[in-house]
N, CA and C atoms as a LAMMPS dump frame, in Angstrom:
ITEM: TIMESTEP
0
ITEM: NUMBER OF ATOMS
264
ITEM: BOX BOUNDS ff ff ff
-5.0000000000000000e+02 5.0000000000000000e+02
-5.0000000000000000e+02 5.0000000000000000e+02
-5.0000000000000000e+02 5.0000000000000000e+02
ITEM: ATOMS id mol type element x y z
1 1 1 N -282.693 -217.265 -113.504
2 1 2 C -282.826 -216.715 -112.166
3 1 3 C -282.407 -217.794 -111.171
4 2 1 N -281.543 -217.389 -110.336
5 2 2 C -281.349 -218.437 -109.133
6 2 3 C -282.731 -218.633 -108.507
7 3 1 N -282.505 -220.058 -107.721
8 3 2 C -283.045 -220.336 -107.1
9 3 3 C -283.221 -219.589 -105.855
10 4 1 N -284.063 -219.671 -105.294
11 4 2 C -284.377 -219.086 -103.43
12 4 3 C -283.121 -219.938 -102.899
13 5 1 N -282.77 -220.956 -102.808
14 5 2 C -281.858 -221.624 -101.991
15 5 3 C -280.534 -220.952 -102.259
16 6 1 N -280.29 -220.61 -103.338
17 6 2 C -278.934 -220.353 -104.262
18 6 3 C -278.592 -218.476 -103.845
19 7 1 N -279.9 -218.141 -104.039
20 7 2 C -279.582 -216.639 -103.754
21 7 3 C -279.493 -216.673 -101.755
22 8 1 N -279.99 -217.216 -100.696
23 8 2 C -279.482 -217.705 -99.695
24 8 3 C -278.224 -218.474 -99.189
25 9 1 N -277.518 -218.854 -99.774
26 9 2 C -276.34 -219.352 -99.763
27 9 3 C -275.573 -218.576 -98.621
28 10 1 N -275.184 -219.178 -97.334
29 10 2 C -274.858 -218.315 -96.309
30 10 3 C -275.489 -217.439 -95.478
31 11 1 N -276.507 -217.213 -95.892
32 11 2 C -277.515 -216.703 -94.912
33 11 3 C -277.5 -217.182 -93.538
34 12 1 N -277.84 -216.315 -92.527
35 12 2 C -278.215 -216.705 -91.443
36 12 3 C -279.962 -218.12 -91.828
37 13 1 N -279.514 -218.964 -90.529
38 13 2 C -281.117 -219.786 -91.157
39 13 3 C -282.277 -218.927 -90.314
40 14 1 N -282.123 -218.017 -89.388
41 14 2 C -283.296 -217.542 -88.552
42 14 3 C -283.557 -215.799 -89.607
43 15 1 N -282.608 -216.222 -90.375
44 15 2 C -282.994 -214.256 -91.63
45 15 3 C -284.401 -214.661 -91.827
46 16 1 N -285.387 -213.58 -91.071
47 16 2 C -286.276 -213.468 -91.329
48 16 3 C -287.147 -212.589 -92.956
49 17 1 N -286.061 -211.97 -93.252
50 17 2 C -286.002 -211.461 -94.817
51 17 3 C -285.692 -212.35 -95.696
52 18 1 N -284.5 -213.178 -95.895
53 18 2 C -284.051 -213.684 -97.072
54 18 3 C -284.709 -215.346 -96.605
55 19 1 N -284.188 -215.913 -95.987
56 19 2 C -284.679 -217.217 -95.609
57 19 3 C -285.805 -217.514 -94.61
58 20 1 N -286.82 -217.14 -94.588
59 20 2 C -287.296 -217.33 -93.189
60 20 3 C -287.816 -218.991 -93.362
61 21 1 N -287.771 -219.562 -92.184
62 21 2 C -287.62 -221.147 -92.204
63 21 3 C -289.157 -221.252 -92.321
64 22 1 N -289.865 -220.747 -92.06
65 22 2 C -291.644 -220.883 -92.225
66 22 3 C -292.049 -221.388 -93.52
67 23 1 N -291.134 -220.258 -94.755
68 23 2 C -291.758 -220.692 -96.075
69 23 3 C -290.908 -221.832 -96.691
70 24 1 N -289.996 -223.138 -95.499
71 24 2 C -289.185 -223.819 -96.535
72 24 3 C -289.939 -225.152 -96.201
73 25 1 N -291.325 -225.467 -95.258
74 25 2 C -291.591 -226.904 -95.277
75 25 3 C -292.078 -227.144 -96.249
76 26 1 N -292.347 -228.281 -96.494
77 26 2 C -292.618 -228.908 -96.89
78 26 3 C -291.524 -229.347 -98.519
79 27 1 N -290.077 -229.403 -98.362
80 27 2 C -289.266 -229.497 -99.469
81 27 3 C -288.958 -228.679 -100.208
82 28 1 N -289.99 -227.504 -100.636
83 28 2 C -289.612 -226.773 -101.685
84 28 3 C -289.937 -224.716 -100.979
85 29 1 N -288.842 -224.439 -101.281
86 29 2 C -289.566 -223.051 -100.868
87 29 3 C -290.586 -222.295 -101.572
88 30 1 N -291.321 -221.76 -100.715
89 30 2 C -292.413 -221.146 -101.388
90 30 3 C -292.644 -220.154 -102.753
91 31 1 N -291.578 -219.577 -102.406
92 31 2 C -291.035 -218.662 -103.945
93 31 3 C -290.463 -219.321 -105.294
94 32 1 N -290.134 -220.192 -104.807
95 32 2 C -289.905 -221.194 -106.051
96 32 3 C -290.56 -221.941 -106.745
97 33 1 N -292.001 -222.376 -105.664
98 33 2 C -293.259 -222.817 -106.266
99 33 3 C -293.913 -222.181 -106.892
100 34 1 N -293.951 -220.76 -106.131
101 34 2 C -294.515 -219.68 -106.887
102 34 3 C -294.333 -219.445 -108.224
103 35 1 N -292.838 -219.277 -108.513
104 35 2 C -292.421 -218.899 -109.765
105 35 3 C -292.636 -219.958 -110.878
106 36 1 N -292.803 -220.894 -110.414
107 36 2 C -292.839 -222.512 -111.502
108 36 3 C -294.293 -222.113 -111.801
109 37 1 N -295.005 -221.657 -110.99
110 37 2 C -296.83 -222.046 -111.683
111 37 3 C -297.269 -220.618 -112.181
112 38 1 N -296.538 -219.371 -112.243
113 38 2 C -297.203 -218.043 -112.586
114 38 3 C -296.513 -218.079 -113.732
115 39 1 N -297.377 -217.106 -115.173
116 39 2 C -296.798 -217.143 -116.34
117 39 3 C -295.858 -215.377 -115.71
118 40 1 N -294.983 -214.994 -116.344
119 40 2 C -294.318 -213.89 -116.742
120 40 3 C -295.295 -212.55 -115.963
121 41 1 N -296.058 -212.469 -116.876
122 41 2 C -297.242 -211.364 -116.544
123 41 3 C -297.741 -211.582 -115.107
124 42 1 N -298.377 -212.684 -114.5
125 42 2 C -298.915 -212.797 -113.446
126 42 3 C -297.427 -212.908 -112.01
127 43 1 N -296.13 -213.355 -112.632
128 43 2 C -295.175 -212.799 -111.633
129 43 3 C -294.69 -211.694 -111.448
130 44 1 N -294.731 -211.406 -112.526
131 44 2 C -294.39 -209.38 -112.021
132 44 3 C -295.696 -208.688 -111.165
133 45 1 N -296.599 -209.025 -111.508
134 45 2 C -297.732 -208.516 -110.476
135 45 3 C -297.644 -208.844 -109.266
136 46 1 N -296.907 -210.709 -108.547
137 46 2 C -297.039 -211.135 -107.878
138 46 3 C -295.911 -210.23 -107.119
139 47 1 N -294.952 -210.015 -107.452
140 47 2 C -293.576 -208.929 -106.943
141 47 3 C -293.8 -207.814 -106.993
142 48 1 N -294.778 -207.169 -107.606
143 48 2 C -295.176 -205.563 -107.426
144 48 3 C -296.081 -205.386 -106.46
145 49 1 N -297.127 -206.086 -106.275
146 49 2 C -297.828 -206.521 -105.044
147 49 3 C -297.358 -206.421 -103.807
148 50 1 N -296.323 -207.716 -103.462
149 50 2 C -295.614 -207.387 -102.567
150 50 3 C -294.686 -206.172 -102.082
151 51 1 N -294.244 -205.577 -103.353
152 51 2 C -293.624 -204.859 -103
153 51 3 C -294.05 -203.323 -102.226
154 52 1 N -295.484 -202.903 -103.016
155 52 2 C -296.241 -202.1 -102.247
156 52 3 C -296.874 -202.466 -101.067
157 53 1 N -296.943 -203.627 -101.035
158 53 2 C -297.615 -204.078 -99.426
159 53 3 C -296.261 -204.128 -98.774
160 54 1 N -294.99 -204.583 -98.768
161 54 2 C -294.115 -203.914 -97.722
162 54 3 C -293.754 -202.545 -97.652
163 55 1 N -293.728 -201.693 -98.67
164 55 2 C -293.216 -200.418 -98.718
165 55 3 C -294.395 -199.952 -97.77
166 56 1 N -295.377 -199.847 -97.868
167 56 2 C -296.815 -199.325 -97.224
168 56 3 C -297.433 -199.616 -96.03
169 57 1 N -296.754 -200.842 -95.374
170 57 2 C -296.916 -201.122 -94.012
171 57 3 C -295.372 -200.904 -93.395
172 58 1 N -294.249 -200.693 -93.787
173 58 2 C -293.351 -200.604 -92.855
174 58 3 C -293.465 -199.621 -91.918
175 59 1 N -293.611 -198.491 -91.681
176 59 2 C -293.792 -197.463 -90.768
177 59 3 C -294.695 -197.746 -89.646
178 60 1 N -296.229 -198.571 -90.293
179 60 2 C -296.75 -199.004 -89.323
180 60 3 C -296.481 -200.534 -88.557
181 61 1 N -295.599 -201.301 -89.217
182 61 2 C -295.438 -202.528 -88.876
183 61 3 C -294.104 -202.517 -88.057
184 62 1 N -293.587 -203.71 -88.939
185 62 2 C -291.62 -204.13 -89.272
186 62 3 C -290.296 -202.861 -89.209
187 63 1 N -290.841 -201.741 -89.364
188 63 2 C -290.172 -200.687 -90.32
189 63 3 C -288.98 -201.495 -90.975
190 64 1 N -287.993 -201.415 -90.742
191 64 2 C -286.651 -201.855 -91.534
192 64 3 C -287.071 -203.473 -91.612
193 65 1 N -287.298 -204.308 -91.45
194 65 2 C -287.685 -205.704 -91.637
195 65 3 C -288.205 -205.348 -92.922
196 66 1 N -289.46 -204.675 -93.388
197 66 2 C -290.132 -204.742 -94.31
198 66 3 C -289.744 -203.93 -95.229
199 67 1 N -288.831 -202.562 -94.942
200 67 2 C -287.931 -202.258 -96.103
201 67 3 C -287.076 -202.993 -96.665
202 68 1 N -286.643 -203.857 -96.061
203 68 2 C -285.448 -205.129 -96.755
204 68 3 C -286.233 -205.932 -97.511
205 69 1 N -287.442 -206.482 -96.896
206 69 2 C -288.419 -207.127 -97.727
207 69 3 C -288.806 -206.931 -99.115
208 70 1 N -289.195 -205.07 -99.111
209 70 2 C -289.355 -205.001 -100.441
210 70 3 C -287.993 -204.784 -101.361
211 71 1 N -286.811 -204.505 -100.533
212 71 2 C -285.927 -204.434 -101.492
213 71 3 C -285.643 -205.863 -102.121
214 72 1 N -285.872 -206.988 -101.526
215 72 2 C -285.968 -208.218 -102.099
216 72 3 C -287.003 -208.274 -102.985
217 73 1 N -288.521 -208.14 -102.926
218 73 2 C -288.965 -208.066 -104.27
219 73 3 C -288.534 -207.303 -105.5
220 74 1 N -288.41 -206.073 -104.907
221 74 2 C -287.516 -204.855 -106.019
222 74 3 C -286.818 -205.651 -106.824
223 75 1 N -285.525 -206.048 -106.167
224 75 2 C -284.093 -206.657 -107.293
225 75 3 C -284.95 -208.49 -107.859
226 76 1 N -285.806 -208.747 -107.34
227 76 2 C -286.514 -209.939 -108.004
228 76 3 C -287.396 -209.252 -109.251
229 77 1 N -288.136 -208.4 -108.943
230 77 2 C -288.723 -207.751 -110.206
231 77 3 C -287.442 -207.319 -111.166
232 78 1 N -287.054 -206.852 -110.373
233 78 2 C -285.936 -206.078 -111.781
234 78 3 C -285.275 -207.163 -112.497
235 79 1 N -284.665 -208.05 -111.84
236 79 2 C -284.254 -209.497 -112.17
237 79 3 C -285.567 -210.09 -113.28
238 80 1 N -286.444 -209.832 -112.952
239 80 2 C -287.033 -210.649 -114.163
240 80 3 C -287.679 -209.47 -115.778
241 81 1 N -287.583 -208.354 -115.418
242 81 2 C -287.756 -207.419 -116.598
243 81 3 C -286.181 -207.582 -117.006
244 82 1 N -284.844 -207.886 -116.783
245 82 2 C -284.079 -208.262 -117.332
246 82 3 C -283.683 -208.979 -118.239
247 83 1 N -284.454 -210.245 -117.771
248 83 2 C -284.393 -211.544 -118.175
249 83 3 C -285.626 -211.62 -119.798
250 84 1 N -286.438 -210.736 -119.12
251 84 2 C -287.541 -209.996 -120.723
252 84 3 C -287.123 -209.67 -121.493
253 85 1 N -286.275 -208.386 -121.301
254 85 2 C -285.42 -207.972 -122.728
255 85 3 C -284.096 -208.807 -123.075
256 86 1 N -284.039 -209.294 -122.263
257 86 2 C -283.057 -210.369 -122.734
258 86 3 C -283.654 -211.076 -123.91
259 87 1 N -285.152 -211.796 -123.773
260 87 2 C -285.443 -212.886 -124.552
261 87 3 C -285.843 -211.525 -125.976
262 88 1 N -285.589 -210.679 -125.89
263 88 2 C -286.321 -210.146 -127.076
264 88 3 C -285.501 -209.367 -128.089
């Protein structure tokens, strides 16, 4: 799986969907930390999670901000049930 930096490549730096500059202090982006310390099982939860918490507040929130949002968890989940049957 690419990295957060790698799948940003050209991004605007103020994309509040793909890059938002909030989750890159401190050196490492936050999704990338994420993914280093959750086993398999506990990251697909961590991306299905999100993904119903943006699908489920957009209307009342972000609307389209937070549909892009979850389409970024979406193709990250799917990206990693890929990478599952891959190993099997």
């Amino acid at each position: 799986m690419k990295s957060f930096d790698e799948q940003c490549n050209g991004m605007r730096a103020d994309d509040m969907v793909n890059a938002p500059s909030h989750y890159t202090a401190g050196g490492i982006e936050t999704i990338d930390y994420i993914r280093a310390k959750l086993t398999t099982e506990q990251l697909r939860g961590y991306y299905l999670g999100n993904l119903l918490k943006y699908l489920s507040r957009a209307r009342l929130k972000n609307g389209a901000e937070d549909y892009k949002k979850a389409e970024v968890y979406l193709r990250w989940l799917n990206e990693l049930e890929d990478q599952e049957a891959q190993k099997k």
